[in-house]
N, C-alpha and C positions, 0 to 999 in steps of 0.2 A: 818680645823675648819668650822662647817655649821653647819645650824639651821633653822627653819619653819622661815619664814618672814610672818607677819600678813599684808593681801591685803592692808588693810584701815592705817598702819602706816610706809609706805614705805620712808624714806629717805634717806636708802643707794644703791645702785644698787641691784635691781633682777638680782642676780647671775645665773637663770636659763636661760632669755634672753642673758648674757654675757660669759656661756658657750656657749651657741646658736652660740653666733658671732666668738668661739672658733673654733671652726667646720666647720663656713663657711669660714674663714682664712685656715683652711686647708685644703678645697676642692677650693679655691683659689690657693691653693698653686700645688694641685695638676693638677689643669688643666694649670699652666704654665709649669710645667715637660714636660706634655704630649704638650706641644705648642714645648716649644725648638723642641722636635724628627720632627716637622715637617718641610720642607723644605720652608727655608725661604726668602720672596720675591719673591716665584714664582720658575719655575725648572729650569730656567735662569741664576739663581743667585745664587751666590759661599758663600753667607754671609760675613763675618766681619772675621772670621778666615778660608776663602780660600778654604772651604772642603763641601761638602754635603753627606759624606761616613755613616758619625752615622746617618743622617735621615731615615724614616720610612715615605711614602706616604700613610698616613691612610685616603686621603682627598677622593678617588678613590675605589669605589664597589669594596668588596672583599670577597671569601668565607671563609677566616679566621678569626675566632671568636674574637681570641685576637687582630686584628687592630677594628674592633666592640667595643672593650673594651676601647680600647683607643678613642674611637670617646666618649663615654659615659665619658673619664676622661676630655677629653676639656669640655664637659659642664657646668662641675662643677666650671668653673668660673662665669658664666650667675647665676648658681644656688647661690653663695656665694655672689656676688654682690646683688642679689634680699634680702635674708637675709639681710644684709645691711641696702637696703635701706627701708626696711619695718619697720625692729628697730628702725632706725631713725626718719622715717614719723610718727610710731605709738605716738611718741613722740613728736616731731614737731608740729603737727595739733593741737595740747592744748596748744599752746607754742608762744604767741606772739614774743618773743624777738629775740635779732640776739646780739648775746653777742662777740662786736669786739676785747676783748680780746683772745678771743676761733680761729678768724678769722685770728689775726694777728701772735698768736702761731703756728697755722697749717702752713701759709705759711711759718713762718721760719725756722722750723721743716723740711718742706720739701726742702726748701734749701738749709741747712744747711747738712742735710744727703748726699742733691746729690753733694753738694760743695765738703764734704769729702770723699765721692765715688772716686767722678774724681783724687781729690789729691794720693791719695791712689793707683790709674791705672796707674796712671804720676811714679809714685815712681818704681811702679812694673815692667815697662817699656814698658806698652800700648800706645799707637799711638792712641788715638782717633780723627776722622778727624775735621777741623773744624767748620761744623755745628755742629756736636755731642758736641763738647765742651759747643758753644750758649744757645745746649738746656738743657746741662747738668747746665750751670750759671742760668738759666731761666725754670726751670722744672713745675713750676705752668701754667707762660703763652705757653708754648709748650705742656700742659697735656702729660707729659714724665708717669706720671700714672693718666691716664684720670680720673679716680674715682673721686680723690679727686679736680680736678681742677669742676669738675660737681658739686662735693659736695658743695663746697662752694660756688659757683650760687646759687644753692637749696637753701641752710641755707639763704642765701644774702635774697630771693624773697619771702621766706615761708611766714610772716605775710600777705604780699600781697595776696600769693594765698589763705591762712587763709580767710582772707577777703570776698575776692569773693565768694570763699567757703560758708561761712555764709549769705551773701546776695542771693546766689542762692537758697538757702534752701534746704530741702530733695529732693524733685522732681527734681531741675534746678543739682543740685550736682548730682542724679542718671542719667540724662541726660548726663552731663556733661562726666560724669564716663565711661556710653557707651560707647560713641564715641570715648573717647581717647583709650578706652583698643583695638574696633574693628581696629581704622587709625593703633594704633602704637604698637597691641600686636598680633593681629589675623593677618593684612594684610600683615606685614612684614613675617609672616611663608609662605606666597604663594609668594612673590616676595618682594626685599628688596627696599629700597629707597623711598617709595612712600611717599608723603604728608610731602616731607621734614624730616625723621624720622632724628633723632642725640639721643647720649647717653643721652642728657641734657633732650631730649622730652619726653623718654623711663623714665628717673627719676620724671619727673613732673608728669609724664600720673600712674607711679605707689605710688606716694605719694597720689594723687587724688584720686584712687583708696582705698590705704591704710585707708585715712582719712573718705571716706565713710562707711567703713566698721566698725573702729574707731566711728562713732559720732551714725548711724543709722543699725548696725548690732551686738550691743553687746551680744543679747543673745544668735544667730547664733555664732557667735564668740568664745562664751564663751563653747560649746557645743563640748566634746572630741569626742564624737563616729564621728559626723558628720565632724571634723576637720581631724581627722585621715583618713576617707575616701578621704578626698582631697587630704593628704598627698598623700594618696596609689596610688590615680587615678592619678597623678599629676607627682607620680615616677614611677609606672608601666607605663603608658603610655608616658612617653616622652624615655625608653628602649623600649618597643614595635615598638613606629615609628623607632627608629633605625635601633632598626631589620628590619624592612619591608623596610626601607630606602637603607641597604644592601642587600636584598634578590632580591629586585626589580630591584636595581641598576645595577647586573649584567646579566639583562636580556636588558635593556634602555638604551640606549646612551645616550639619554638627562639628565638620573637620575644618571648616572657610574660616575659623579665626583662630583656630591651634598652630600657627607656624612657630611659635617660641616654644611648645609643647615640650619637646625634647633637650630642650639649652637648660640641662639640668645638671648640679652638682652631684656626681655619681652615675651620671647616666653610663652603662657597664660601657660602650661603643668607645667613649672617651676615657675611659678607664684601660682598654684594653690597649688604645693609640699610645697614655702616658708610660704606658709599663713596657710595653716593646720600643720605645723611643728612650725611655731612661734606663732600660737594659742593655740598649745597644752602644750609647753614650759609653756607659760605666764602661763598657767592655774596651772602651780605650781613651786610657786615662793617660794626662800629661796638665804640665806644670805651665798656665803664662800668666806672671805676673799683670800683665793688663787687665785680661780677661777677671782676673778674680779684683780687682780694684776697682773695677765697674762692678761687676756681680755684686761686691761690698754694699754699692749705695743701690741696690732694688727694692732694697725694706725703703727709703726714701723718696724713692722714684712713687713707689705708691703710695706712699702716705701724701704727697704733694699732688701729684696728678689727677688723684682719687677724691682729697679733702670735700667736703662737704660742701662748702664756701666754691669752691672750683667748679664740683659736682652739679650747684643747683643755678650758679650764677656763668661764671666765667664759659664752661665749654659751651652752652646752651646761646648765650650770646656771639661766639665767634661762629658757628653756624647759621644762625643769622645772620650775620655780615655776608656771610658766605653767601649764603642766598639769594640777602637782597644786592648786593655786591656785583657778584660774578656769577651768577645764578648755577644753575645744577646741569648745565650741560657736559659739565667736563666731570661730574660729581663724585669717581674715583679718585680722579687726580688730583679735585682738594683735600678727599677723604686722607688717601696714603701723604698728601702733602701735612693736613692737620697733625696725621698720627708719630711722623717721624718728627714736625717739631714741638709738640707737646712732651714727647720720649725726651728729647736731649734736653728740650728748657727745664722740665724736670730732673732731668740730669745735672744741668748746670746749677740749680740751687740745690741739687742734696749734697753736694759740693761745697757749695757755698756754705750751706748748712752746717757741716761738718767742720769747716775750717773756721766756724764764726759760733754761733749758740750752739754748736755740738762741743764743744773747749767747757761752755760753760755747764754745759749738761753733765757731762765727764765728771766734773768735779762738784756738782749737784749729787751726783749718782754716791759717792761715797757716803754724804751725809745722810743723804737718805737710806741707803742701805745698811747703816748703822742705828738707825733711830726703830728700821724695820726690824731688826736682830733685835734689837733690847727688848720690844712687846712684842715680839714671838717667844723671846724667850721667861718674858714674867708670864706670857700666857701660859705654857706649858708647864714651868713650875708651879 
């Protein structure tokens, strides 16, 4: 069911931004497939299940196209998260409030799923060691999926940065904007760490950004041919450095194990593709129920797919199967095999989720968000 949504009387979700977030959930998805094949903790380390047999060292110059291929599928988590956080910022930045009921569901959303993770490994007869459990009980203060513990900072501080925003005015805000893209989006592709860079800085430096563009670049914004170019230069060129990334690598010593160099959050290339792809969306907006009912459960699709328990045990294991199995001759077509039923089994428990401990969470959420009100509010007084 779809239908034109008129710009000026939007009160239900633009379903074309929420397809948008469809897609970046599963190029999310797909850059953690392509993360498990790689050897993890270093070539030291034997992981969680004892083996490094199913890994692929795609980290290391190589004249094979298809480990190239896979360097370009890790990006796509950088590329899905930027989608993200642009949806959100586009929205945000008009948005004084910070709605703690929204604050107190997410966090028990996410404890609540990784509570039932672990139970569920316990049952199956997984050994998770004891730190693993801590962070499994405590998965927001551990950012066991970094996203969303970032996220809610963000959400937490947004009026604030609103604020300042507004007082700086267009100038002090395009200043502003600079600087953070060159410290935390340009300097990070020549060397990482500097200027104190974290996921959280990377999120604020591109809400900042976001919102500029938001308050004082609508018409640019609003303009497909010119959006679609960014898209192009923004995709073409963060495959082109790869390649040259590769070609080069196996000439350079100091470049032969940089292939992941550039699969960064904020890398400007992947910046440039999110914002002429979520400008070009926006620019034609309409109503499908489906499409936003799915879009509804992608906060769950990652919180399931991503878990920690999932993370170090479950996908590391079905690649091995893979491996030892049906070996790696066909090893796209398990790869897009793994990744579309991973999407939907995931799919089918945030489902499940929702119609079963999410009832109970619902009504968890109330209590809690009452108990939170009364000591905020003796604290204040």
């Amino acid at each position: 069911m779809t239908h034109s949504l008129p710009p000026t009387t939007l009160k239900q979700r633009d379903s074309s931004i929420e397809a948008l977030k469809i897609v970046a959930m599963v190029a999310i998805v797909i850059s953690h497939v392509a993360q498990t094949l790689q050897v993890p903790g270093g070539a030291n380390s034997l992981g969680p299940i004892g083996t490094l047999s199913y890994c692929i060292d795609f980290t290391k110059a190589s004249p094979d196209p298809s480990l190239w291929v896979l360097v370009l599928f890790r990006t796509l988590g950088a590329w899905g998260n930027t989608i993200f956080v642009i949806s959100s910022a586009w929205f945000l930045c008009e948005n004084d409030s910070v709605r703690l009921d929204k604050v107190v569901r997410m966090i028990l959303d996410v404890f609540v799923i990784s509570i039932a993770i672990l139970v569920i490994a316990v049952i199956l007869g997984i050994h998770p060691s004891w730190t693993t459990i801590v962070e499994c009980v405590f998965p927001t203060t551990f950012a066991n999926n970094w996203f969303i513990t970032c996220y809610l900072l963000l959400y937490a501080i947004h009026p604030s940065v609103n604020s300042a925003l507004i007082k700086l005015g267009k100038r002090g805000h395009a200043k502003l904007t600079i600087g953070l893209v060159l410290l935390y989006m340009v300097l990070p592709m020549i060397k990482d760490g500097l200027f104190f860079y974290t996921k959280l800085v990377f999120m604020i430096s591109l809400y900042v950004l976001t919102a500029y563009v938001r308050r004082y670049m609508l018409d640019i914004s609003s303009d497909r041919q010119l959006n679609l170019r960014l898209f192009l230069v923004g995709t073409i060129g963060m495959i082109v450095l790869v390649v040259l990334l590769e070609i080069t690598g196996q000439y350079f010593d100091f470049l032969s194990t940089k292939m992941l160099h550039f699969d960064k959050d904020g890398n400007p290339l992947l910046v440039l593709s999110c914002l002429g792809l979520f400008n070009l969306v926006r620019s034609r907006p309409f109503v499908s129920v489906i499409i936003n009912r799915i879009a509804s459960q992608m906060l769950f699709v990652y919180l399931i797919h991503d878990n920690l328990l999932v993370r170090i045990y479950l996908r590391p294991n079905i690649w091995l199967w893979i491996h030892d199995s049906l070996g790696y001759d066909f090893l796209f077509l398990w790869f897009f095999l793994f990744v579309v039923l991973l999407f939907l089994i995931s799919l089918f428990f945030a489902w499940l989720y929702k119609a079963s401990l999410g009832r109970v969470v619902a009504k968890a959420e109330i209590i809690v968000l009452d108990i939170v009100r009364r000591v905020c509010n003796r604290a204040v007084d």
